[in-house]
Short mmCIF file of the C-alpha atoms (twelve columns), coordinates in Angstrom:
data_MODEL
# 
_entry.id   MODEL 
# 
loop_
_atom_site.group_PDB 
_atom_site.id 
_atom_site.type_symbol 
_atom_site.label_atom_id 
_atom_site.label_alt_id 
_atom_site.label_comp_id 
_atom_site.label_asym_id 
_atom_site.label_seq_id 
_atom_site.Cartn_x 
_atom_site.Cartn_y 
_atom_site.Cartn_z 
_atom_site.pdbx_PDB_model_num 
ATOM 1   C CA . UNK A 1   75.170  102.251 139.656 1 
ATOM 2   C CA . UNK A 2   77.120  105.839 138.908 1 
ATOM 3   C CA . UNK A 3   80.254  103.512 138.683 1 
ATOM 4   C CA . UNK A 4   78.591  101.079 135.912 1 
ATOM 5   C CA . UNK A 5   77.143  104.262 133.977 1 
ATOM 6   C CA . UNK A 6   80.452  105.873 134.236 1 
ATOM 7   C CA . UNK A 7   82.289  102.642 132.501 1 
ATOM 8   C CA . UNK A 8   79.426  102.420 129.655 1 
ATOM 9   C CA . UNK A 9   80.253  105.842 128.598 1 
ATOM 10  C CA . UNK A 10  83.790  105.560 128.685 1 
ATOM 11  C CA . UNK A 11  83.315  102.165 126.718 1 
ATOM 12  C CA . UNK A 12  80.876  104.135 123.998 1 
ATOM 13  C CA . UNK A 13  83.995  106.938 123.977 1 
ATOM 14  C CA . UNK A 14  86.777  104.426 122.520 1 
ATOM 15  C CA . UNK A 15  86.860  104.995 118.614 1 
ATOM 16  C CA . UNK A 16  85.762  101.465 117.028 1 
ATOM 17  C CA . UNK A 17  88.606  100.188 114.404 1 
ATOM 18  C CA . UNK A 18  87.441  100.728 110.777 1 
ATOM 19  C CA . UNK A 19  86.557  97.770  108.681 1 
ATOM 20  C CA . UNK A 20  86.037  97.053  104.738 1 
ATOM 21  C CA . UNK A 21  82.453  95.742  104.268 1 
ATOM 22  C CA . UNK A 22  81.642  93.820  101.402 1 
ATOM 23  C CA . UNK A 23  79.668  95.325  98.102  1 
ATOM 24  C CA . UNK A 24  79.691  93.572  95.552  1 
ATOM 25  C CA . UNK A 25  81.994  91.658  92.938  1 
ATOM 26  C CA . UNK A 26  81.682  92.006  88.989  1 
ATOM 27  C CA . UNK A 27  83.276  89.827  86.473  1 
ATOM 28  C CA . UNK A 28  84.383  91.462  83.888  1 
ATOM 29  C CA . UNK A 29  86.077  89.947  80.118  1 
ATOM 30  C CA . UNK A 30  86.181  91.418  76.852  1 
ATOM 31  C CA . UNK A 31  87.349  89.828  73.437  1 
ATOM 32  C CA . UNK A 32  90.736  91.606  73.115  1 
ATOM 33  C CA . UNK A 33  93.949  89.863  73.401  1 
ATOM 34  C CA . UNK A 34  95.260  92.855  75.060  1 
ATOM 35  C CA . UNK A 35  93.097  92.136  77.720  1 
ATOM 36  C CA . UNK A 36  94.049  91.447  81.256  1 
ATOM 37  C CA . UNK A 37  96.278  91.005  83.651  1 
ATOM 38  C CA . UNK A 38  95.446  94.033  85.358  1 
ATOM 39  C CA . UNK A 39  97.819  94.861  88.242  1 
ATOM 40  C CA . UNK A 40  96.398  98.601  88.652  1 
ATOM 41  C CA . UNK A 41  93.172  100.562 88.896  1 
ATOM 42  C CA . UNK A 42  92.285  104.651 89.667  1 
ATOM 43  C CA . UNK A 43  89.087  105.363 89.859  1 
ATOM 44  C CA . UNK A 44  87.191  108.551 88.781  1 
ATOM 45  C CA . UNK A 45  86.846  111.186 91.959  1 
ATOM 46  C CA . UNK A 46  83.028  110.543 91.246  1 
ATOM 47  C CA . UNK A 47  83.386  107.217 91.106  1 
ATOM 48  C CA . UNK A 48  81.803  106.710 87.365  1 
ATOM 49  C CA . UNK A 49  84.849  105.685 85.728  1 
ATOM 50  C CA . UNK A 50  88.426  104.204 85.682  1 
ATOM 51  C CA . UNK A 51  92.026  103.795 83.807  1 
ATOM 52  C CA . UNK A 52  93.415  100.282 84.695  1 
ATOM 53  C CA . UNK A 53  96.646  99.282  83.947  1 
ATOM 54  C CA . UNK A 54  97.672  96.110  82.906  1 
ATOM 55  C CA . UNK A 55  101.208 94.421  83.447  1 
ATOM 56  C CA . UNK A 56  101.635 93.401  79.515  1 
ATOM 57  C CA . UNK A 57  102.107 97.073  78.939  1 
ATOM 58  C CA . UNK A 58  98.213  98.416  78.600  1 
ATOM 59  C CA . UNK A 59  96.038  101.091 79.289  1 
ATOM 60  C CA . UNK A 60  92.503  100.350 80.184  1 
ATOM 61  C CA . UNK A 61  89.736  103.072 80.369  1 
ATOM 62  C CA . UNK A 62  86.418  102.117 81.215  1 
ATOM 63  C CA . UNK A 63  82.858  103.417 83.152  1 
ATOM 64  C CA . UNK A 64  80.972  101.791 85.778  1 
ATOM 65  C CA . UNK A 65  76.821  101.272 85.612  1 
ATOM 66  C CA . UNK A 66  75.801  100.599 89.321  1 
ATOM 67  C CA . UNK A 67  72.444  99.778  90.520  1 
ATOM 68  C CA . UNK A 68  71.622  101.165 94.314  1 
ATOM 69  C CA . UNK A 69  75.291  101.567 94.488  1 
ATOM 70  C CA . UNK A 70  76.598  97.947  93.082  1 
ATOM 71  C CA . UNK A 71  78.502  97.643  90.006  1 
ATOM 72  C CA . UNK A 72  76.275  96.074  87.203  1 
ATOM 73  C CA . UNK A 73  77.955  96.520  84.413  1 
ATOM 74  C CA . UNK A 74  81.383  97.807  83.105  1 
ATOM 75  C CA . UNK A 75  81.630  99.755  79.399  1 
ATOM 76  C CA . UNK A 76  85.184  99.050  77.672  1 
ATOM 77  C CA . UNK A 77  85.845  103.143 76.517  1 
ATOM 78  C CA . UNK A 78  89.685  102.777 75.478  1 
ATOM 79  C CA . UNK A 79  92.609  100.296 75.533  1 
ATOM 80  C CA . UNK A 80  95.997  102.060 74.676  1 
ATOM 81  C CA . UNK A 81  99.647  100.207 74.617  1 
ATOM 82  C CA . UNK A 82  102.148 102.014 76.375  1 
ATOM 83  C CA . UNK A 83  104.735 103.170 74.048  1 
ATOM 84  C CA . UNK A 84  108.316 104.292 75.159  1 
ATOM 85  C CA . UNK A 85  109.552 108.154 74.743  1 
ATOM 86  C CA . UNK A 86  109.596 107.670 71.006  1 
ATOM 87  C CA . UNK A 87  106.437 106.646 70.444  1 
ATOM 88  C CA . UNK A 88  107.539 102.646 69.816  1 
ATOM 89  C CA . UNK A 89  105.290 100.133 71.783  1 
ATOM 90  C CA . UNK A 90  107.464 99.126  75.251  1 
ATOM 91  C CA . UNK A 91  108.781 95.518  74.936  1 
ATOM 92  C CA . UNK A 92  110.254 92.996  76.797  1 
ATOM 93  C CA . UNK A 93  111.206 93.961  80.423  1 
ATOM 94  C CA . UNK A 94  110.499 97.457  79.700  1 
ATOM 95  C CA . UNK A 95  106.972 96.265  79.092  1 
ATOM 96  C CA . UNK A 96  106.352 94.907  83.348  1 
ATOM 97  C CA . UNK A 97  103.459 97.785  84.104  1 
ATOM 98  C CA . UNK A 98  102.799 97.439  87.515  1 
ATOM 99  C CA . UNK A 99  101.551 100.008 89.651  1 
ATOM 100 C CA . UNK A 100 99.667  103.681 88.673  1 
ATOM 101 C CA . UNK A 101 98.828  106.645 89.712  1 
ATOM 102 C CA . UNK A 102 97.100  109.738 88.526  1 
ATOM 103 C CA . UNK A 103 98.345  113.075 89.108  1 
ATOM 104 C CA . UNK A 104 97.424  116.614 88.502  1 
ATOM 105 C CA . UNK A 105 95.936  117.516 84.603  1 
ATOM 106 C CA . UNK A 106 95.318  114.003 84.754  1 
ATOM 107 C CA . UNK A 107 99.075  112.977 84.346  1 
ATOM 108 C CA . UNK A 108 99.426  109.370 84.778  1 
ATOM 109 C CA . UNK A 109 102.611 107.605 86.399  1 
ATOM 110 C CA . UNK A 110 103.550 103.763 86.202  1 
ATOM 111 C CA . UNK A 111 106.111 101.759 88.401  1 
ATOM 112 C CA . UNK A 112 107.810 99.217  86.414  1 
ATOM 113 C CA . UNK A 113 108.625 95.659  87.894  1 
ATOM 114 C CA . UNK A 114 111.371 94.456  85.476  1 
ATOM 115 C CA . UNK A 115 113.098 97.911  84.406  1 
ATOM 116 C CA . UNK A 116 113.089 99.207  88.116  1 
ATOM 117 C CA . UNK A 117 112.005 102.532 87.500  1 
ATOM 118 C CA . UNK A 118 108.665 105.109 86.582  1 
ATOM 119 C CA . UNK A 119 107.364 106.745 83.708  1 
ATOM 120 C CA . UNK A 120 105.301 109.643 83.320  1 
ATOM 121 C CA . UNK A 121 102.443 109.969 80.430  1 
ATOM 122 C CA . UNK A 122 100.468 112.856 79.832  1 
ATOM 123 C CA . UNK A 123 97.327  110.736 78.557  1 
ATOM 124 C CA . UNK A 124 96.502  106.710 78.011  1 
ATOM 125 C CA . UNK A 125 97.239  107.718 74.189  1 
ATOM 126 C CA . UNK A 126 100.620 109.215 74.800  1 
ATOM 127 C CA . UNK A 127 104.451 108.430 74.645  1 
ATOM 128 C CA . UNK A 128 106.019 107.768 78.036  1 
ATOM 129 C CA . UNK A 129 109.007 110.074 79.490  1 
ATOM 130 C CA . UNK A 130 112.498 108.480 79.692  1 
ATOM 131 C CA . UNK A 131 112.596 105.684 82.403  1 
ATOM 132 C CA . UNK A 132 113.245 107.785 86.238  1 
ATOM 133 C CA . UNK A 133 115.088 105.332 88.039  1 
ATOM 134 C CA . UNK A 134 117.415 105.150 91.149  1 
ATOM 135 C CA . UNK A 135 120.594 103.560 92.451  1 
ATOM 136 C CA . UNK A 136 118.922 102.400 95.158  1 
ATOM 137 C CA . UNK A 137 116.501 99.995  92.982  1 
ATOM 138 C CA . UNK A 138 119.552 98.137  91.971  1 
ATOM 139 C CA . UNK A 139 119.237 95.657  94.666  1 
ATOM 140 C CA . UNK A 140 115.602 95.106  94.285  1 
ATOM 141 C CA . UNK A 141 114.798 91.342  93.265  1 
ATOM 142 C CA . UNK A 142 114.035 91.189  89.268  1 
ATOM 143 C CA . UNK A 143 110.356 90.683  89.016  1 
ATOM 144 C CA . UNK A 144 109.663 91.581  92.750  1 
ATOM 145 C CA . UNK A 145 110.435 95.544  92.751  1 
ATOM 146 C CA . UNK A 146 108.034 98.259  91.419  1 
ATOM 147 C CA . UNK A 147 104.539 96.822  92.161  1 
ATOM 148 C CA . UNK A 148 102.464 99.374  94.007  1 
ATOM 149 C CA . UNK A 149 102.881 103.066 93.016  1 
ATOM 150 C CA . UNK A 150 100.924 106.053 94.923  1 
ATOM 151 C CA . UNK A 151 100.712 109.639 94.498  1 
ATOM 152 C CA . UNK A 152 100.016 111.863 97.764  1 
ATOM 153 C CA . UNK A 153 98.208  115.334 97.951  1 
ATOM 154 C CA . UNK A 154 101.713 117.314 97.353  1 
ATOM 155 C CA . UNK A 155 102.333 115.496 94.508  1 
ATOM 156 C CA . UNK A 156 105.037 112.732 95.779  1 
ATOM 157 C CA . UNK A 157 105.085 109.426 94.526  1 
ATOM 158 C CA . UNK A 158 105.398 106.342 96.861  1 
ATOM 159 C CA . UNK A 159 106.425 103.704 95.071  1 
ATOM 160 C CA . UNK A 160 107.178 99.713  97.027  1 
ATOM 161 C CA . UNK A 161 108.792 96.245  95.602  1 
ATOM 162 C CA . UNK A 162 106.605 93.426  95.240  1 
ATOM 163 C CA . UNK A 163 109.317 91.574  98.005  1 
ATOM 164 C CA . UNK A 164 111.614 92.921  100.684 1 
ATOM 165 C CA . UNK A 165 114.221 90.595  100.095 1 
ATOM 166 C CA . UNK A 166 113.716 88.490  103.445 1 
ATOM 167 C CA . UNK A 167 110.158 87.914  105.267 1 
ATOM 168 C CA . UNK A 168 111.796 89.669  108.670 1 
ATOM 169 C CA . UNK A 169 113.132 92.907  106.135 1 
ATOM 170 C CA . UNK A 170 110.391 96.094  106.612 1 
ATOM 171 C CA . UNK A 171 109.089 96.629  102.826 1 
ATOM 172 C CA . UNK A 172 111.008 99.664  101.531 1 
ATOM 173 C CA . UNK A 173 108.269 102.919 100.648 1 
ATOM 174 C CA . UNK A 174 110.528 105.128 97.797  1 
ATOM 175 C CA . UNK A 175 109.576 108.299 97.252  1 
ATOM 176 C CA . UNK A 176 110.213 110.676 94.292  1 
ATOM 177 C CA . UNK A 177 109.389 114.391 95.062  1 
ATOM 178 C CA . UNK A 178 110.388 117.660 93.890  1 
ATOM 179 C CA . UNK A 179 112.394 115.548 91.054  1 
ATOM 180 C CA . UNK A 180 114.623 113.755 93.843  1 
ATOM 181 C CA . UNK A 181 114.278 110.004 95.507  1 
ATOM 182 C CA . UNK A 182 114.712 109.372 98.906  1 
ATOM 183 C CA . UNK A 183 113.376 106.596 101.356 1 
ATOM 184 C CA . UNK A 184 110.839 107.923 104.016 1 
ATOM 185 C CA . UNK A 185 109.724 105.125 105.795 1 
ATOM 186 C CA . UNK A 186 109.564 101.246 105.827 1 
ATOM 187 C CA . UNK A 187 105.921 99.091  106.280 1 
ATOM 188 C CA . UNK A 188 106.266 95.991  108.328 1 
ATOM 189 C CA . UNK A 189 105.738 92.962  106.905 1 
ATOM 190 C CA . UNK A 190 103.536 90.491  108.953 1 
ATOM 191 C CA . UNK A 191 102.385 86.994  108.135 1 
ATOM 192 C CA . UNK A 192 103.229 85.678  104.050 1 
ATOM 193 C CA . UNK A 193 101.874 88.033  102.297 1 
ATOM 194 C CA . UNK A 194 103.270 90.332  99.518  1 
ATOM 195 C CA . UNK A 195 102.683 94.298  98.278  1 
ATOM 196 C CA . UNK A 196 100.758 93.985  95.486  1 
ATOM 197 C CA . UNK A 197 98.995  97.748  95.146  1 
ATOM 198 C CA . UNK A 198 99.061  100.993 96.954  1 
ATOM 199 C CA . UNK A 199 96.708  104.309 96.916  1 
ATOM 200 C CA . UNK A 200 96.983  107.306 98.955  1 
ATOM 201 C CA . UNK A 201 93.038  108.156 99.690  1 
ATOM 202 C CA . UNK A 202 91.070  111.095 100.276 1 
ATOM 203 C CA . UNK A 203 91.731  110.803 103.663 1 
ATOM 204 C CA . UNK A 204 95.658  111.129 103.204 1 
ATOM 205 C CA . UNK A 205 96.142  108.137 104.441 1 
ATOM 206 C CA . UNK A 206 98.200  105.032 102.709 1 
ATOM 207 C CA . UNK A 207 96.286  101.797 101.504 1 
ATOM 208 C CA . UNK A 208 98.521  99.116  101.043 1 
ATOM 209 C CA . UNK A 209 96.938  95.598  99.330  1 
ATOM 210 C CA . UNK A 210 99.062  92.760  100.154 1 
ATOM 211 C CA . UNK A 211 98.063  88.710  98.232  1 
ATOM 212 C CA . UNK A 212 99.271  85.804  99.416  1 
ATOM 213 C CA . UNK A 213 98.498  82.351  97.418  1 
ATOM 214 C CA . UNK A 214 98.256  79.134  99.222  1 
ATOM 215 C CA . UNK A 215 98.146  77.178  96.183  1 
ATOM 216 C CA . UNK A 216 94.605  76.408  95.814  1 
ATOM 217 C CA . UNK A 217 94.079  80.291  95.494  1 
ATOM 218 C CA . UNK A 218 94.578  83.766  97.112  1 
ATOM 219 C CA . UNK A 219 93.460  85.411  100.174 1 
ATOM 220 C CA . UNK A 220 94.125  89.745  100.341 1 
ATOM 221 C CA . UNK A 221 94.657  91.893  102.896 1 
ATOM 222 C CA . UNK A 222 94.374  95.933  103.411 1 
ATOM 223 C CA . UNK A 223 96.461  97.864  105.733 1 
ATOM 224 C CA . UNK A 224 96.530  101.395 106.081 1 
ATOM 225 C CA . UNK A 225 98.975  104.134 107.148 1 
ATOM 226 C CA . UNK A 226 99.554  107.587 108.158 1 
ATOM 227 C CA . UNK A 227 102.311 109.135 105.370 1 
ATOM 228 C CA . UNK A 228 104.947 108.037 107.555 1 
ATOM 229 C CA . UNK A 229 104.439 104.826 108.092 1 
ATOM 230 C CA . UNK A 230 103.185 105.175 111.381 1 
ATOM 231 C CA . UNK A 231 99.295  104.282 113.214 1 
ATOM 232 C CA . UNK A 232 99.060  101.181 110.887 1 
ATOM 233 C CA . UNK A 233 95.748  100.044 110.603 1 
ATOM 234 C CA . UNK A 234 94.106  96.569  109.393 1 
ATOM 235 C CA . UNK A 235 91.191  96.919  107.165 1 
ATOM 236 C CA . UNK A 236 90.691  93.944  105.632 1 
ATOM 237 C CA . UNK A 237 91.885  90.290  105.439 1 
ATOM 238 C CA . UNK A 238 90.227  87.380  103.249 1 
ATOM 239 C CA . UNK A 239 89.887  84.033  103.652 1 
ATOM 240 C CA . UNK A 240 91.270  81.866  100.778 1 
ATOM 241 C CA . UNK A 241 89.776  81.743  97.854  1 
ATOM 242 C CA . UNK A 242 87.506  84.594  98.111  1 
ATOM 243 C CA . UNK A 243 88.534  86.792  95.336  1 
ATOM 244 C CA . UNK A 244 90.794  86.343  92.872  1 
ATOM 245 C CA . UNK A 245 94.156  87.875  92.337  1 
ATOM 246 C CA . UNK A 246 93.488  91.043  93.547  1 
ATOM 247 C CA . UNK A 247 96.490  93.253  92.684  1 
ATOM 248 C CA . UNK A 248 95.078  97.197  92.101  1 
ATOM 249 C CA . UNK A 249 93.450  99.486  94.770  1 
ATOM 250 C CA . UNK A 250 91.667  102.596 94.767  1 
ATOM 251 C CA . UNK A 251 90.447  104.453 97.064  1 
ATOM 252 C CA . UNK A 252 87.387  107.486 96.814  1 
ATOM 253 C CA . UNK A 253 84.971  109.327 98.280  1 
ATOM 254 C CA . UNK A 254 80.924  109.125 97.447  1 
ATOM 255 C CA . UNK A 255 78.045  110.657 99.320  1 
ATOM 256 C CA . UNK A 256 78.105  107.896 102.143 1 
ATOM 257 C CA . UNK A 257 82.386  107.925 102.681 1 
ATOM 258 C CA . UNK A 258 85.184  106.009 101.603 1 
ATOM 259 C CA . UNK A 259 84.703  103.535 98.838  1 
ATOM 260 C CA . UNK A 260 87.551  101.268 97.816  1 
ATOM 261 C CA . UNK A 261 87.805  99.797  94.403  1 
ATOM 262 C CA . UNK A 262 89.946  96.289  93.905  1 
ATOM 263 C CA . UNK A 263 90.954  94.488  90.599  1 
ATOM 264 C CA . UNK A 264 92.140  91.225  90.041  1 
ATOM 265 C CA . UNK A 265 94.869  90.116  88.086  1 
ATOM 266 C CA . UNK A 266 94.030  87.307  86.006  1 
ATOM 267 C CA . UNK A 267 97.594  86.285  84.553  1 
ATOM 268 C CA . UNK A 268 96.179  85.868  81.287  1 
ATOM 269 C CA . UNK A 269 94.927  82.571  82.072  1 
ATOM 270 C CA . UNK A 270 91.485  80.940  81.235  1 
ATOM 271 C CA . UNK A 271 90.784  79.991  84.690  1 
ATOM 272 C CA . UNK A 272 91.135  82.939  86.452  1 
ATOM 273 C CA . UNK A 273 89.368  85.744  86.163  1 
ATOM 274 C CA . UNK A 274 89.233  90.011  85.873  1 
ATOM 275 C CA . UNK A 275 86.857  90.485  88.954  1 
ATOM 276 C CA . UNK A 276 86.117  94.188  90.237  1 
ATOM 277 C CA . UNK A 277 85.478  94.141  94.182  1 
ATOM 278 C CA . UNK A 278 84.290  97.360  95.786  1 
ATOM 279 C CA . UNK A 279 84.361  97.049  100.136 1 
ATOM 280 C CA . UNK A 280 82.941  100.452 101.857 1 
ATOM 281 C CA . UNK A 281 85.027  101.469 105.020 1 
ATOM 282 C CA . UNK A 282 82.598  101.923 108.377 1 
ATOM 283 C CA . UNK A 283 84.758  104.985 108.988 1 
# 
């Protein structure tokens, strides 16, 4: 008997894995032709509201109504294009938007697909810096580099390609800190999916969104990471079809833990759709 008590307790001792549990999902369309496509999404710290980004070269700003916690409704507050360091709308590859982050004062940061690089803005309203860039994007595929783009509590950017050139080749993690780029760490890559957001959450942890579509539709999938690279952890994986696109992750803290926030990319076509998923982690 002292035996089988002794195993419960050690079996009650071993730290469960944490898990994403399901909230809710909100469709969400406005009349604007601007709108869509959303590859990126940071959420308020108090969760009320949000700056999306989407990969036509916009800036989305919009608040959350939630009933007992689920999103109800969404309020459109601001859409912005991005505009180069001279105040001239971006176009053509310089216009890929793909990942964002929001640092200190509220500075915002956005990986670029096409042009390889990052820009800094000081507000959705505002001209861009010059494009940062790196010799070592060079031989990132063209429309597979820049997608997900995180910002960690020193200020460092993380930024990772869409692709890693071959599905047995680690996904590269950039990072740009203190004004230089180096390469800290690589993240496996497992199974057929792709890097299609990033966010570095309260917990300092890394929260990397992967898609795969199957041709019928997509199925998502949530790792997470120490910052570097090691203790990877799965937190989600969908089965097909049951969300959209999903291409922007953020991760934040309310009054009962982590929350994560997911938008879907809807390509600009009629039928897909913008949907806003929000999981809760169990721990």
């Amino acid at each position: 008997m002292l035996r089988f008590l002794c195993f419960f307790v050690l079996l009650r001792a071993v730290p469960a894995y944490a898990e994403a549990v399901f909230l809710g999902s909100y469709e969400w369309s406005v009349t604007d032709p601007r709108f869509g496509g959303f590859s990126a999404i940071e959420v308020t710290p108090d969760g009320s509201g949000f700056i999306a980004l989407s990969d036509r070269g916009s800036f989305v700003e919009g608040r959350f109504e939630r009933e007992r916690g689920i999103i109800n409704d969404v309020e459109l507050t601001g859409l912005h294009r991005l505009t180069n360091e001279n105040g001239v709308a971006l176009q053509g590859k310089e216009n890929d938007s793909e990942g964002l982050a929001v640092g200190a004062e509220g500075l915002l940061w956005v990986s670029f697909e096409a042009a390889h690089g990052i820009r800094k803005f000081d507000g959705i309203d505002q001209p861009a810096s010059p494009l940062i860039t790196s010799a070592a994007f060079e031989r990132l595929q063209i429309n597979s580099s820049l997608e997900a783009l995180a910002i960690g509590p020193d200020g460092a950017l993380y930024t990772m390609p869409e692709r890693s050139g071959r599905a047995t080749t680690p996904f590269p993690v950039y990072r740009f800190k203190d004004g230089v780029w180096d390469q800290p760490f690589d993240i496996r890559r497992t199974g057929p999916y792709l890097i299609s957001g990033a966010d570095i959450g309260p917990d300092g942890l890394l929260y990397i969104l992967e898609r795969d579509f199957a041709g019928i539709g997509f199925r998502n999938r949530i790792r997470r990471f120490a910052l570097d690279g090691s203790n990877e952890e799965l937190i989600l994986e969908t089965g097909l079809r049951t969300h959209d696109n999903l291409e922007g992750i953020s991760v934040w803290k309310d009054t009962d833990g982590l929350r994560i926030t997911l938008i879907s990319d809807d390509n600009f076509r009629s039928f897909q759709r913008t949907e806003i998923v929000e999981y809760r982690l169990t721990q």
